[in-house]
Every structure is written in structure tokens, then in C-alpha cells.
TORLUM-348658 format. One record per residue (C-alpha): residue in three letters; residue number from 1; chain; x, y, z. Coordinates in Angstrom, 2 decimals. Layout:
BEGIN
<atom type="ala" seq="NUM" mol="A" xx="X" yy="Y" zz="Z"/>
...
This chain:
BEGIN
<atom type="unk" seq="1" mol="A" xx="-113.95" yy="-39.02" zz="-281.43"/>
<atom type="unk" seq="2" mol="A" xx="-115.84" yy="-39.51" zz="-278.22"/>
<atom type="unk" seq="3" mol="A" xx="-118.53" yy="-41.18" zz="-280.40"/>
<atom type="unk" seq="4" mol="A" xx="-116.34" yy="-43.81" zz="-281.63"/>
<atom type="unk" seq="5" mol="A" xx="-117.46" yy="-47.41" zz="-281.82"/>
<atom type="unk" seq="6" mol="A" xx="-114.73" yy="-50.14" zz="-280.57"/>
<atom type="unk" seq="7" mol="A" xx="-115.36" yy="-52.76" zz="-282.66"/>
<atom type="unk" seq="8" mol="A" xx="-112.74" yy="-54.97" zz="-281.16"/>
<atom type="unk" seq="9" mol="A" xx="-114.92" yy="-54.79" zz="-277.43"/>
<atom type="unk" seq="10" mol="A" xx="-117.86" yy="-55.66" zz="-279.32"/>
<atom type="unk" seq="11" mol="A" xx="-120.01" yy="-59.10" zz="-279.56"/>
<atom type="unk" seq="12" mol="A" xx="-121.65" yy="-60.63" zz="-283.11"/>
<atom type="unk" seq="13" mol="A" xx="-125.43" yy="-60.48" zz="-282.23"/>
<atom type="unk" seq="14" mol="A" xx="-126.01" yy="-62.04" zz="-286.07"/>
<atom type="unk" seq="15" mol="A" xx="-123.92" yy="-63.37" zz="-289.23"/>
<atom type="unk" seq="16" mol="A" xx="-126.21" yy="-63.08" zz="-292.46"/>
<atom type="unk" seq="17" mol="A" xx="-124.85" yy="-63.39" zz="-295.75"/>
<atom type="unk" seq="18" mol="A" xx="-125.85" yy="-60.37" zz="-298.44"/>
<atom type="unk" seq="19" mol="A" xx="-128.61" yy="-61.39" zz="-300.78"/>
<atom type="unk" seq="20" mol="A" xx="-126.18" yy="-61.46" zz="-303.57"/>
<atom type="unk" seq="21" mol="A" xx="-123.57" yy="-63.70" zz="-301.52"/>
<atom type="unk" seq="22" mol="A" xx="-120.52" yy="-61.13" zz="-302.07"/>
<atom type="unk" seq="23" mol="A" xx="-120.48" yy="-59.97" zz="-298.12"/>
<atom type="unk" seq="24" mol="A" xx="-121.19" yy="-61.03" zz="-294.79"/>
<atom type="unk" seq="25" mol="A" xx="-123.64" yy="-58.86" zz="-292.91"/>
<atom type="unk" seq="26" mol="A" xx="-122.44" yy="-58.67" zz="-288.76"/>
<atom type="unk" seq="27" mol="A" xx="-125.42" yy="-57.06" zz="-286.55"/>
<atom type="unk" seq="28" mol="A" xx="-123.14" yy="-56.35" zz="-283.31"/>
<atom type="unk" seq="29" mol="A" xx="-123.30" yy="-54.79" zz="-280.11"/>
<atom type="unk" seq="30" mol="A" xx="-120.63" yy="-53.66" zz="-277.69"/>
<atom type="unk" seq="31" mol="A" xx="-120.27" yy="-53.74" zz="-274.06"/>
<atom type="unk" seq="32" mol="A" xx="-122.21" yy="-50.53" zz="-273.23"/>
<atom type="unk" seq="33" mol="A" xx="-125.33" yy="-51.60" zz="-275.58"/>
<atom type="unk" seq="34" mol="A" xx="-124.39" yy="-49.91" zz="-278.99"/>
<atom type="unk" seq="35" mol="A" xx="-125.28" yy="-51.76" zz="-281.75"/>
<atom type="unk" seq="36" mol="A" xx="-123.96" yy="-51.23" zz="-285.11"/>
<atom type="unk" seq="37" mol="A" xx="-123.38" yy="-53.29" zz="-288.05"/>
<atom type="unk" seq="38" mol="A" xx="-120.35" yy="-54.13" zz="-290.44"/>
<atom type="unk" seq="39" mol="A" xx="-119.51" yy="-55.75" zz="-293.46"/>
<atom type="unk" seq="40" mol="A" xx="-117.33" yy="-57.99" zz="-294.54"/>
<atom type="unk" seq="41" mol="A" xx="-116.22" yy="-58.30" zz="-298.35"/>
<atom type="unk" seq="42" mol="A" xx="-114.74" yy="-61.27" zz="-299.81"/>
<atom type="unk" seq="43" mol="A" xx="-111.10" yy="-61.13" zz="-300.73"/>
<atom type="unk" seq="44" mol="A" xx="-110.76" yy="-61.29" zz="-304.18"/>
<atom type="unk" seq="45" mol="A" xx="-107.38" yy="-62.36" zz="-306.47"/>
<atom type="unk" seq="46" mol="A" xx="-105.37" yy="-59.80" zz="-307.66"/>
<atom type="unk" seq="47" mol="A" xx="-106.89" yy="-58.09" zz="-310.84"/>
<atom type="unk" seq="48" mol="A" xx="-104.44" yy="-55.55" zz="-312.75"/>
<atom type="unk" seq="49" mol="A" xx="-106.03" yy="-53.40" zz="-315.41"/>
<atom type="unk" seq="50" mol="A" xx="-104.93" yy="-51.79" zz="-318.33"/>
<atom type="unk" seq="51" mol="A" xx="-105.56" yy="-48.53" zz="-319.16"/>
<atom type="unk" seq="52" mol="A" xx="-105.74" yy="-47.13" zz="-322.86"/>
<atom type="unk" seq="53" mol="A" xx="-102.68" yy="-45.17" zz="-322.28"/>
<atom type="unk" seq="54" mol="A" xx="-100.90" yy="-49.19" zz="-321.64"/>
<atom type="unk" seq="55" mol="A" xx="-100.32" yy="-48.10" zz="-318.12"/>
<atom type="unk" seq="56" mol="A" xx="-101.12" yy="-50.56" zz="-315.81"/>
<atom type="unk" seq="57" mol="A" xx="-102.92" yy="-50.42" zz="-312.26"/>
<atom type="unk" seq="58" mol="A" xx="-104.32" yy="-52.66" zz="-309.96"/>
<atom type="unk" seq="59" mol="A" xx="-107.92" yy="-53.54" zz="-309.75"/>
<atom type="unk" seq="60" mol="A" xx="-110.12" yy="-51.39" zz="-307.61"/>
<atom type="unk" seq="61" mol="A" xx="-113.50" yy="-52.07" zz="-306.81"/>
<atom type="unk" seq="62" mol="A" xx="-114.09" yy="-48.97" zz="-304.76"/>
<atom type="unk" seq="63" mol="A" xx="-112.58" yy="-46.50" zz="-307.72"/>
<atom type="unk" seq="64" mol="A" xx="-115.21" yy="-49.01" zz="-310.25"/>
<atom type="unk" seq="65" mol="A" xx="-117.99" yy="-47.92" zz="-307.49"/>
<atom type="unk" seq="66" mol="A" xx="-117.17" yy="-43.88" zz="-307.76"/>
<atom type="unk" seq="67" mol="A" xx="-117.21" yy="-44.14" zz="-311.39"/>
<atom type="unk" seq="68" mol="A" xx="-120.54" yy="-45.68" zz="-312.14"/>
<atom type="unk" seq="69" mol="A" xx="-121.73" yy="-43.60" zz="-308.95"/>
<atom type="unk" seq="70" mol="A" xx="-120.76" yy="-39.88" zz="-310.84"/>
<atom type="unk" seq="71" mol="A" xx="-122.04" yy="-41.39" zz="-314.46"/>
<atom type="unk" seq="72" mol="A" xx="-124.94" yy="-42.73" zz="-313.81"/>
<atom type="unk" seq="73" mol="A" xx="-125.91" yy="-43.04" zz="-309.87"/>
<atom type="unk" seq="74" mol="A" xx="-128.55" yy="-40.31" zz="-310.60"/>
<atom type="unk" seq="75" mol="A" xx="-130.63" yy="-42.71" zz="-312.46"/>
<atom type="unk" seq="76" mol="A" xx="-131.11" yy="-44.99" zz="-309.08"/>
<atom type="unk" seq="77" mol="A" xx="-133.53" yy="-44.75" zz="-306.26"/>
<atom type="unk" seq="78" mol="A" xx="-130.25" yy="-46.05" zz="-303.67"/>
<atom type="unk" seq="79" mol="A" xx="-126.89" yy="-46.85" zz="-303.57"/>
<atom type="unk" seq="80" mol="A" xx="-127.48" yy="-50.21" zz="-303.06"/>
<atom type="unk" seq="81" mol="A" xx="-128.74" yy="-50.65" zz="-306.36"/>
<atom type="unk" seq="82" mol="A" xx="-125.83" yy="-48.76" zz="-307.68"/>
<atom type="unk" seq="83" mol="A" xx="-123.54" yy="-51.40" zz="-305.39"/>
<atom type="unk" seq="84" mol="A" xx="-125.72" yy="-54.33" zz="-307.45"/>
<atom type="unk" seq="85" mol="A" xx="-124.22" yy="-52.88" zz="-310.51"/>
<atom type="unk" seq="86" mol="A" xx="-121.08" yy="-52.97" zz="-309.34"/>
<atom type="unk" seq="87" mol="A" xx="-121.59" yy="-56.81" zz="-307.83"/>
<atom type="unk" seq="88" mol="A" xx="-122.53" yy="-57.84" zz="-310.88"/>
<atom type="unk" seq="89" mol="A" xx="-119.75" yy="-56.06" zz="-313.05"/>
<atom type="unk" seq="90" mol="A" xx="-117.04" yy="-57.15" zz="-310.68"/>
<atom type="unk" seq="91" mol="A" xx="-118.32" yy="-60.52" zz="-310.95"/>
<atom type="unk" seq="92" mol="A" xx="-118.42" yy="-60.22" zz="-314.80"/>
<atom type="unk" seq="93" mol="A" xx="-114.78" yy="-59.47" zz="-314.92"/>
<atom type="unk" seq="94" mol="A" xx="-113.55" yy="-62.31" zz="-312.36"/>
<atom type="unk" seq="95" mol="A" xx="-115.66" yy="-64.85" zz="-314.33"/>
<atom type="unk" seq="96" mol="A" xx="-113.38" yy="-64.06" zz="-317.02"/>
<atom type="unk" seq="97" mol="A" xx="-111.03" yy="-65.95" zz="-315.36"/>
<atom type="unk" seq="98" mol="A" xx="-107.68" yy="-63.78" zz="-316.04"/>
<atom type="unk" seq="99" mol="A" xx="-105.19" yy="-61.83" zz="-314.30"/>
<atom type="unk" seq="100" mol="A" xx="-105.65" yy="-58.75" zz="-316.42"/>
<atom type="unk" seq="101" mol="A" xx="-108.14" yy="-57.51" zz="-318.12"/>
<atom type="unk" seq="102" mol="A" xx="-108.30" yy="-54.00" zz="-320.33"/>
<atom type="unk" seq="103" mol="A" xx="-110.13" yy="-51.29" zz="-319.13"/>
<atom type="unk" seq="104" mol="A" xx="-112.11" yy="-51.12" zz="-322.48"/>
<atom type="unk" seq="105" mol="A" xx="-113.48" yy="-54.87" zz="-321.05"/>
<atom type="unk" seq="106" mol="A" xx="-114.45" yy="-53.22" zz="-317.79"/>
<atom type="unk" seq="107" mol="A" xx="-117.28" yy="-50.52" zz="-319.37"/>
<atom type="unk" seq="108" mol="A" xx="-118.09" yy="-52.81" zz="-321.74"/>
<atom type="unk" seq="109" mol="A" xx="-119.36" yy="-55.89" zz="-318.15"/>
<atom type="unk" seq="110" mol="A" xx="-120.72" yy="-52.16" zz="-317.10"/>
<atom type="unk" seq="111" mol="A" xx="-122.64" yy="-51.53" zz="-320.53"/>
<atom type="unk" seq="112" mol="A" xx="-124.16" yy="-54.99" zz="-320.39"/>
<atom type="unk" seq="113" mol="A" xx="-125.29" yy="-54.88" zz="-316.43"/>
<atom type="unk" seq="114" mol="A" xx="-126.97" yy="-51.30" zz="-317.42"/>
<atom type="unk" seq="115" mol="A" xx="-128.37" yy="-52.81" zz="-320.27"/>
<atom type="unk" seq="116" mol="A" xx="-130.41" yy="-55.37" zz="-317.75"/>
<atom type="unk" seq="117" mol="A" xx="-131.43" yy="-53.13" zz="-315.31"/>
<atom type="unk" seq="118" mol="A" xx="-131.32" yy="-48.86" zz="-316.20"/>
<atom type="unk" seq="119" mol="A" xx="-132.41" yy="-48.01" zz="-320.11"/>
<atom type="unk" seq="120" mol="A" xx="-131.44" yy="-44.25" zz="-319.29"/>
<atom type="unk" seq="121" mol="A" xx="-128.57" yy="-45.02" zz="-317.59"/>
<atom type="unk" seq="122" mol="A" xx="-127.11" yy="-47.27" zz="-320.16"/>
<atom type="unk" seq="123" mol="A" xx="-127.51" yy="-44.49" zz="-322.99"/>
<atom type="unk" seq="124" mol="A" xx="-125.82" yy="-42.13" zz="-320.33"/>
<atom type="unk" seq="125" mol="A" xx="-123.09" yy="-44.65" zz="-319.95"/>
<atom type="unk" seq="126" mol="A" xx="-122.84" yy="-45.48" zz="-323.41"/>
<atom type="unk" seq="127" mol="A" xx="-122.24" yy="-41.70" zz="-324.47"/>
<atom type="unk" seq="128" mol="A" xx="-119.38" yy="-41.37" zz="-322.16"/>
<atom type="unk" seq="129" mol="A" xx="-117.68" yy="-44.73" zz="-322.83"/>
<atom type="unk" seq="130" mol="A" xx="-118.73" yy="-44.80" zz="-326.55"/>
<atom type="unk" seq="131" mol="A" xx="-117.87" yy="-41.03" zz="-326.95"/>
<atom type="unk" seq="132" mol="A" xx="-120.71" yy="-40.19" zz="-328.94"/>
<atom type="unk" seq="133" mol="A" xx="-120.40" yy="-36.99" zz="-330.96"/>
<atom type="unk" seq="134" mol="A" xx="-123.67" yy="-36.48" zz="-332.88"/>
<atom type="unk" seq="135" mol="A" xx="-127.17" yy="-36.97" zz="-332.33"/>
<atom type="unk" seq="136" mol="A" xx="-127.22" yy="-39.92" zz="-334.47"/>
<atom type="unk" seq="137" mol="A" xx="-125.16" yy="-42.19" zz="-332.28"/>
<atom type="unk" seq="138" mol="A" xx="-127.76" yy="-41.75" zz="-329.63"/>
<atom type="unk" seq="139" mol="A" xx="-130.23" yy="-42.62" zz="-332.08"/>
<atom type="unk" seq="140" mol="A" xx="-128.41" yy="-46.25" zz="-332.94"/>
<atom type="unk" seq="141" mol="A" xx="-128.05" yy="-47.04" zz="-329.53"/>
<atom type="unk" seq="142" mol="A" xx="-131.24" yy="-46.28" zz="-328.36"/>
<atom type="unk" seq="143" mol="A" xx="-132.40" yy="-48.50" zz="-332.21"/>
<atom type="unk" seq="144" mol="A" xx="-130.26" yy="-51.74" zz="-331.25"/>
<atom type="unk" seq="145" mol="A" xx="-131.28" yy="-51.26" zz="-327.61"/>
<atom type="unk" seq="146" mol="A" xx="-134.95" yy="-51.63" zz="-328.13"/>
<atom type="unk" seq="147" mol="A" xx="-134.39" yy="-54.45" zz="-331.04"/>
<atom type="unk" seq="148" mol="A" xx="-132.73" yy="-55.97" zz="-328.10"/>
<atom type="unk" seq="149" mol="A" xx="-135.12" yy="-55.64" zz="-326.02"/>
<atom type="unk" seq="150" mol="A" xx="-137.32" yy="-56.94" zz="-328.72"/>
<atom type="unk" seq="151" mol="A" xx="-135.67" yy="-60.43" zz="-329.10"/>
């Protein structure tokens, strides 16, 4: 670890806010002239989810990230467009203003942020979370997708 950066000796060059206002963007440097940069995410309230099963588990925005990531992070030109999925989902679900929220509630906020921004990756989405079966439930979702679109 000989390449390790103390952040602790190190001084904030610049404080920027993330275009989406959900982190603070620190430019630093530290006392030999590395500079490096960190992130800071807002806190938020306690979120507890539950599963189908009726267990319950705390809200975890990193295990939210991996998930979209392996469904449908193929489908993005960066993972910061796959984090401003996640953004907006997580802010979907806080909006909601509750202390728990199902997991069903969760891929749905996900289903309606694809929706907006990936056409492929909702349908990929939508197969897993929807657990299509035949050929035709592709068909309907890709039908109400593009009336949707159509509105």
C-alpha cells in the first residue's frame, strides 16, 4: 500500500456540488502534490424494505446500484448514467415519504426511470421483474410502451 492516498493530510482545492445535487464533488491535493478527488453522499433516513418472502432488510443504495448494473448496465455508454438511474430511483422511493417500502415498489421507481431514458433496457428490466414467460408478454410491453410514448 505504498501508493496509498492520506486523505486526512490532504487540502480541499474545490467543493462542487454533482449536477444532480445528491453529492458533493472534493478536488484535493495532499502535502506531496497528489491530487485526487472524493465524494461525498448525502445521508439519507433509514429506509427498510420488504422482500416478497416478508423478510425485511434495510435499504441499500449500493446493492440497488449492482442490481440495475448486472440487468441492464450493458445498455449504457457509462456508469454514470447507470448511477443517474439509480439517483433518480432512490429519489423516487424517498419522495414517497415512508419508512418502508416493498421491494415490488422499488422495480416498479426502476421500470418508470428506464421507461424515460433506455427503451431496451426497460423491456430487459421488465422481463426479469415482470417474469415474462412467452413471446407475447414482450409483445404488450413493447405495444403499451410505444402508445406511451405516443401520448
Amino acid at each position: 500500500m505504498a501508493n496509498a492516498i492520506q486523505i486526512g493530510d490532504s487540502k480541499v482545492l474545490e467543493s462542487r456540488e454533482t449536477p444532480d445535487g445528491t453529492m458533493i464533488r472534493r478536488r484535493r491535493v495532499t502535502a506531496d502534490g497528489k491530487r485526487f478527488t472524493t465524494y461525498e453522499r448525502i445521508e439519507m433516513p433509514a429506509l427498510v424494505v420488504r422482500k416478497r418472502s416478508n423478510n425485511k432488510e434495510q435499504f441499500d443504495r449500493d446493492k440497488l446500484l449492482t442490481a440495475v448494473r448486472r440487468s441492464v448496465g450493458k445498455f449504457f455508454n457509462s456508469d454514470l448514467e447507470v448511477e443517474d438511474v439509480v439517483n433518480k430511483v432512490v429519489q423516487k422511493v424517498y419522495d414517497l415519504g415512508r419508512d418502508e417500502i416493498e421491494s415490488k415498489e422499488i422495480g416498479q421507481a426502476i421500470l418508470n426511470v428506464l421507461a424515460e431514458v433506455n427503451e431496451v433496457a426497460y423491456v430487459r428490466f421488465a422481463s426479469v421483474f415482470l417474469e415474462f414467460k412467452t413471446l407475447e408478454d414482450f409483445e404488450n410491453i413493447i405495444r403499451t410502451q410505444r402508445e406511451e410514448n405516443n401520448r
